[in-house]
N, C-alpha and C positions, 0 to 999 in steps of 0.2 A: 504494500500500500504506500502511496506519497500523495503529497498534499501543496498546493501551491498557495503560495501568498502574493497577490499581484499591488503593488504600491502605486498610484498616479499623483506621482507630486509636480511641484509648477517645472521644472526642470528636466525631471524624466522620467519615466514608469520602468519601476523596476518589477522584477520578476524573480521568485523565490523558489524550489523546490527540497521540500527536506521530506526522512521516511518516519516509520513510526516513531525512531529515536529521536528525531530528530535533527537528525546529521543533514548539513546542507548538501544535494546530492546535485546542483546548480545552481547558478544566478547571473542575470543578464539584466541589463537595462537599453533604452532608448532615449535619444534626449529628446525634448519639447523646447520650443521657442515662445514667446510670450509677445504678444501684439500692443505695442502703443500707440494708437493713432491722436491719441490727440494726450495734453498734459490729464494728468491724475489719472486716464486711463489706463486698463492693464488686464486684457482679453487674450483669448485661448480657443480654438476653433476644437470640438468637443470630437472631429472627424479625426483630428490628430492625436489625441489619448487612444483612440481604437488604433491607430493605425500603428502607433507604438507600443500598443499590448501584442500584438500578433506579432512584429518582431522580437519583442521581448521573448515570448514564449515559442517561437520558432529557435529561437536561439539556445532555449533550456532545453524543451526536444531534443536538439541536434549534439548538447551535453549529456543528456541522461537515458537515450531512447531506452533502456531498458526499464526502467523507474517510473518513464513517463507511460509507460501502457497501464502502468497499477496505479496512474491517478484517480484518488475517491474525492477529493472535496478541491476545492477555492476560496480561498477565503481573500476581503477586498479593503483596501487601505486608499487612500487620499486626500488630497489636499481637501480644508475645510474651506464651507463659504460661500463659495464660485455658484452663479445662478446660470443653471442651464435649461433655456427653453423650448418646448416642445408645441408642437401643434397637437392637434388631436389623433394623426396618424405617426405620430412620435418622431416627425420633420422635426429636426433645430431650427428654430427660426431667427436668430443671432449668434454670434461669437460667445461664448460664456464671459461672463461678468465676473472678476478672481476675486480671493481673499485680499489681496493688495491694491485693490483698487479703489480711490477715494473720491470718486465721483458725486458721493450721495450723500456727503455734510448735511445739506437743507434737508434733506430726508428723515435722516435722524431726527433733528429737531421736531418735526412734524409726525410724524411717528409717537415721539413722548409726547407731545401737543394734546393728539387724538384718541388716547389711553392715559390719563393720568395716573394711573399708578402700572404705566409701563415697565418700571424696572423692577418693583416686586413681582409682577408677573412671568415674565421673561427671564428672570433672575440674573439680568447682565443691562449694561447700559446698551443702547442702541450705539453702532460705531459704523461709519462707512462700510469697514470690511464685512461686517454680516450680511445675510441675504437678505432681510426683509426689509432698507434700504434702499436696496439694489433691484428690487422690484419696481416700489413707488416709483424711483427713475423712470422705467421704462416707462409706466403708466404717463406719466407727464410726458415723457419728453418723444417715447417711440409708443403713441397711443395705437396706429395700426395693430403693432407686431405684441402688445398688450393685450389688442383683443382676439387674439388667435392663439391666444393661451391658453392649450388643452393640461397639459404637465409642469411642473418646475422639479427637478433634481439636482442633486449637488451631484459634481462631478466623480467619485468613484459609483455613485448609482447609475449614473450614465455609461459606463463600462459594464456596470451588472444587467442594463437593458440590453446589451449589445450580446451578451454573454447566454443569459436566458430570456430574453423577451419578457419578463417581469419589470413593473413601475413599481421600486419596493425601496428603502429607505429602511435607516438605523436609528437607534438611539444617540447615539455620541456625537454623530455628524449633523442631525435635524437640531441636537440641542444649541448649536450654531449657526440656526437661521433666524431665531428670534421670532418663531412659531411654535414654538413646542411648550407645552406644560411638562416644565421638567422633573417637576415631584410626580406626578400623575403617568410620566413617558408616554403623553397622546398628544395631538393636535391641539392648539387652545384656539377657540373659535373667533374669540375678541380678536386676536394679536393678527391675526386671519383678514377679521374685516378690513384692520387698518388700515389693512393695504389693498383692500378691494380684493382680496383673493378670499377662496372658500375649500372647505377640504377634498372638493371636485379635481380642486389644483392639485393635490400632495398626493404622493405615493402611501402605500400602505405599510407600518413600521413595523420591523419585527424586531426583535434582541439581535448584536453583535455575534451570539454564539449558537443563532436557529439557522435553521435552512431557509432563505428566502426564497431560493428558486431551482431547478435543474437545466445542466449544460443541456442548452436547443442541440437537438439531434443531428441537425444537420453540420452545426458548428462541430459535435462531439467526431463527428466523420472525416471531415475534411484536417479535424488534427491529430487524426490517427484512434482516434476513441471509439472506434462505432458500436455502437450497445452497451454500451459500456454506462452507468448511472452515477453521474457526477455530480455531487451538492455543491452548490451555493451559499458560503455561508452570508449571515447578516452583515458582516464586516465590521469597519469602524472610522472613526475620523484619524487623520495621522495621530496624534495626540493619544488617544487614548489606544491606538493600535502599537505606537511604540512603549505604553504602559504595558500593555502586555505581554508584548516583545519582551520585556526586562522583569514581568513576574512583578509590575503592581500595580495590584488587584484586590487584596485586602486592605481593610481600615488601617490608615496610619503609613500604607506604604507610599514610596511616591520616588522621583526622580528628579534631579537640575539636570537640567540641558543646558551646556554651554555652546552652541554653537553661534550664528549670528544673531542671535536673537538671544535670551536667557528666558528660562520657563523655569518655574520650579511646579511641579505636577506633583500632588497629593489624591490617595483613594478615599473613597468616605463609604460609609455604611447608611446613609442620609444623608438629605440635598441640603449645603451647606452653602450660603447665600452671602455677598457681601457688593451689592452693585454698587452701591456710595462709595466704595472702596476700590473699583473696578478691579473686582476678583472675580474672573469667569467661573462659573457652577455648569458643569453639564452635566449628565448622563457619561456614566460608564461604558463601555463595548458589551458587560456582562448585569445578566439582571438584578434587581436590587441593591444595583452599586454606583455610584455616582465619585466625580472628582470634582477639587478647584484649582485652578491654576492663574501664579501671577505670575507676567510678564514685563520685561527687561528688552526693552527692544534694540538697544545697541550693547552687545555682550561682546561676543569675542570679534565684532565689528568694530570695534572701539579700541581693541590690541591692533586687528589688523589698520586702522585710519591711522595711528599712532606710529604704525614699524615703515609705512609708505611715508609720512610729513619728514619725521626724520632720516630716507633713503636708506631704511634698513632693510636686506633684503633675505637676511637670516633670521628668523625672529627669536628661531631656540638657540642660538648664537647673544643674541639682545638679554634674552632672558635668563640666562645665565650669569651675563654678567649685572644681572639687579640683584638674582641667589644674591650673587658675591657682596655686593653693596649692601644689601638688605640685613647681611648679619650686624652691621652697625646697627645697637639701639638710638644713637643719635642720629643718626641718618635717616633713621625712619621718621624720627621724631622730629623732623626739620623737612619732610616730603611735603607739594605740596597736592592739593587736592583737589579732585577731579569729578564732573558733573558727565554721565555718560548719554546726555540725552542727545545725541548726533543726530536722533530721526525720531526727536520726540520722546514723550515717555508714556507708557501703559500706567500698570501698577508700580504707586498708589495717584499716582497724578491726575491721570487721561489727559493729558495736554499733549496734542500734534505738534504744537509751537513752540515748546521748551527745547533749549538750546545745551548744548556742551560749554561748558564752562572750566578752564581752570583758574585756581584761586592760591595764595600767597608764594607764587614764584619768588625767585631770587636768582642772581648774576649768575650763582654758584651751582644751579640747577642743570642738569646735563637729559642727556638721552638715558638716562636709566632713571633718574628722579621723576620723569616725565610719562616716561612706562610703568611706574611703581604705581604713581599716582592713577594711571588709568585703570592699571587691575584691582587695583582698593575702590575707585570708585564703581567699574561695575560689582563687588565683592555688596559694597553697601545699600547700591540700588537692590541685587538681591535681597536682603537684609529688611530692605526695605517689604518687597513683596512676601518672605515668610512671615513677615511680623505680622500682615494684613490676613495670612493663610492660619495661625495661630490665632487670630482674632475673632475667626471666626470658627473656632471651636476647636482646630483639627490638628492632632497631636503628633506631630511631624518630628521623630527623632533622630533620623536616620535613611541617606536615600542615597542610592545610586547616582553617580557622576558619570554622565556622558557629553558626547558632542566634542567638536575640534578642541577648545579651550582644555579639555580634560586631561590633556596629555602633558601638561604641567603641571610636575609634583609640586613647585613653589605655590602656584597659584592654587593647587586642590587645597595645599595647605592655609593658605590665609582663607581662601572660603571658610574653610571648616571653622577658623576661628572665629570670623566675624560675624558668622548664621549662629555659632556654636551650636553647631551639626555634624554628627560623624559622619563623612561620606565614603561611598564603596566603589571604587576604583576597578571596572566588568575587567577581567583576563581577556586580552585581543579585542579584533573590530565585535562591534554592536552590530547588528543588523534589524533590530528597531522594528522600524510600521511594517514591512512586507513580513518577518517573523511571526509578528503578533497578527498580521491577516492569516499566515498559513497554519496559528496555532486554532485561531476562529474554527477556519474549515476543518480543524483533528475536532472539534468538538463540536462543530453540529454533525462532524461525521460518524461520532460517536464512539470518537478514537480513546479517548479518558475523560475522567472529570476535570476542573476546573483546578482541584490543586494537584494533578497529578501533571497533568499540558502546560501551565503558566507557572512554572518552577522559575526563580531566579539564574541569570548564569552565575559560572563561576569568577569569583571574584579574585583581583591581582592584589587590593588591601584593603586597606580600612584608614581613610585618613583621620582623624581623631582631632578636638578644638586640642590644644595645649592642654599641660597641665594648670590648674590654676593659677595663677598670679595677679595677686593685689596690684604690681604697680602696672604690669602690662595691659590687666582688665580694664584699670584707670582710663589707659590712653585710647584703648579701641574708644571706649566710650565716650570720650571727650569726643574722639576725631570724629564719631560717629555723629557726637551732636553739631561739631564744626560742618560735616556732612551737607545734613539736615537741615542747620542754618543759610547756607549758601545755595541749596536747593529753592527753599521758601522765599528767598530775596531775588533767585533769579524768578521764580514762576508768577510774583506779586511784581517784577518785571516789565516780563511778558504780558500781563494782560496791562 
């Protein structure tokens, strides 16, 4: 038996095949190109995620043909947000509308306007990137192609159309249109009208970890499968697909992502709510489970802006030599400090218009004070996001570190101190959303339970906060409230 996990991120659709162990028995991806025609724009034509799964997976085939005859399930990962529309004979009738794309500010607004208590409902703020948004746009603006709206799917279900002919939809991924009753996991009828749409529009939702549909026969033929009965599982949004990937899934567990972006992703046993705080609450991939997650939107983009201004072109080169400097306590003690909002900030802010800031330079400051300063500041901006994830109930003591940024023991390390949070350092590459899609399809295939398929990997260590210290704990704290202060003066700034 083997089992695929197909990934459609904005980039490229990857494709996964592992057996009942586990063991990855291939993997292949396709890149995707991203359309901007005009500013804030940021479309995706839905013909090209098809056209790069079947290379994807022609390419696993032709790695595994033995493996690939005993394929039993699929399971489906992607990018969240993106509004892809259909006509009634399930024509796209525009480019998809991405998770990056901010076109629909006024929408927003109008949206919380038209439901006043829009964000306890929703349990998130309304923001450009969501789809319900991205709808009202078209209404206003592409009122035709509005009214020839039989379907709307988010982009990995739009692969799952293509796959079995099913209009079918998840949990984790709807919890990301700003349609979903997320305590309830159904449709909320309100959040529906706002936007002129009705549940005529939405696909039918089952769990991340049920059968949504069966490989169309013809499709099952044509890649070598013929009679062969292939489920479909429910899937998941990347986010919570890569929570699965890495095995969390129970209360309390969770992961930081360091990659361009910083996420810290916690499990909750209950919908755990904080939209004045803009802490997103979804739905989990798996049933009666739900996550929040706060976001850091210039993370290890903020090392890499930093190793380009200064024409660094090593950066674990760069970073070594801060190790070296950073064993000075005065040196640290004299860094100065850095505001990581290059592209804005999520949580705890929501401000698109906060800026990167650094603060009490000196002559004496070089290319390593400079890069010290930026990885302490994103270290705090996270910092910032656990405090908002703990605020809202959810006892975070311990999570996995992935993503580019991870591969620095210096920097695993001052995280750990600054969240003072043990982090676990995965043994080798991660392989994340397509894992956690192909872990889906072992379980609506009825390959194991939940704690036997979503096992953590094995880990390379355990990075640990320091041992206590009075004068050390001082400083984090001071710097943190120096932080803080220089945060609040820029954002009282800005507006």
């Amino acid at each position: 038996m083997s089992w695929l996990g197909i990934d459609a991120g904005t980039s490229s659709v990857k494709a996964l095949l592992i057996d009942d162990a586990q063991t990855v028995l291939a993997e292949a991806s396709a890149p995707l190109e991203v359309q901007r025609p005009q500013p804030l724009w940021s479309e995706q034509d839905p013909a090209d995620w098809w056209r790069a799964t079947e290379i994807a997976v022609a390419q696993v085939r032709a790695a595994a043909a033995d493996a690939w005859v005993g394929l039993d399930g699929i399971g489906l990962s992607g990018q969240m947000h993106g509004a892809v529309l259909l006509d009634a004979a399930d024509a796209v009738l525009r480019p998809a509308i991405l998770w990056n794309d901010g076109r629909a500010g006024a929408e927003c607004v109008e949206l919380e306007r038209r439901v006043p208590d829009f964000r306890s409902r929703a349990c998130n703020r309304a923001m450009p990137g969501f789809t319900a948004p991205k709808l009202l746009w078209v209404q206003r603006h592409e009122p035709d192609v509005f009214a020839r709206l039989g379907t709307v799917l988010l982009p990995k279900d739009y692969i799952r159309l293509c796959l079995t002919g099913e209009r079918v939809g998840e949990m984790s991924d709807a919890s990301g249109t700003l349609w979903l009753d997320i305590a309830a996991r159904d449709w909320d009828d309100e959040l529906l009208a706002a936007g002129g749409l009705g549940r005529r529009h939405m696909p039918r939702l089952v769990e991340g970890s049920a059968v949504s549909g069966l490989l169309r026969p013809a499709l099952a033929a044509a890649w070598g499968l013929a009679g062969r009965r292939v489920v479909v599982a429910g899937g998941a949004g990347d986010d919570a697909a890569s929570a699965v990937g890495i095995g969390a899934v129970a209360a309390g567990a969770g992961f930081l992502s360091l990659g361009t972006s910083g996420v810290v992703f916690a499990a909750t046993d209950r919908l755990r709510a904080a939209p004045e705080r803009t802490l997103h609450a979804f739905c989990h991939a798996l049933p009666d489970r739900w996550h929040v997650m706060s976001v850091t939107l210039s993370a290890s983009s903020s090392l890499s802006w930093m190793a380009d201004v200064l024409g660094q072109t090593d950066i674990d080169a760069l970073l070594s030599r801060v190790t070296a400097e950073a064993a000075s306590a005065e040196w640290r003690r004299n860094a100065p400090i850095f505001l990581p909002y290059l592209s804005g900030e999520r949580t705890p802010h929501n401000d698109p218009d906060a800026t990167g800031l650094f603060a009490g330079l000196r002559p004496n400051h070089g290319a390593e004070a400079l890069t010290y300063a930026v990885l302490e500041g994103v270290a705090f901006s996270l910092a910032d996001g656990l405090d908002v994830v703990r605020e809202a109930g959810v006892d975070l003591r311990e999570c996995a570190l992935v993503g580019g940024g991870s591969r620095s023991r210096f920097w695993a390390g001052m995280l750990a101190d600054v969240l003072g949070l043990a982090l676990l350092r995965p043994r080798g590459a991660v392989l994340g959303a397509s894992l956690g899609a192909a872990r889906l399809a072992m379980l609506a295939g009825g390959a194991g339970s939940v704690t036997e398929v979503c096992t953590p990997p094995p880990m390379e260590e355990q990075v640990a906060p320091a041992a206590p210290d009075a004068a050390r704990a001082a400083r984090r704290t001071r710097y943190h409230a120096l932080y803080r202060i220089e945060a609040g003066s820029r954002s009282s700034a800005d507006t």
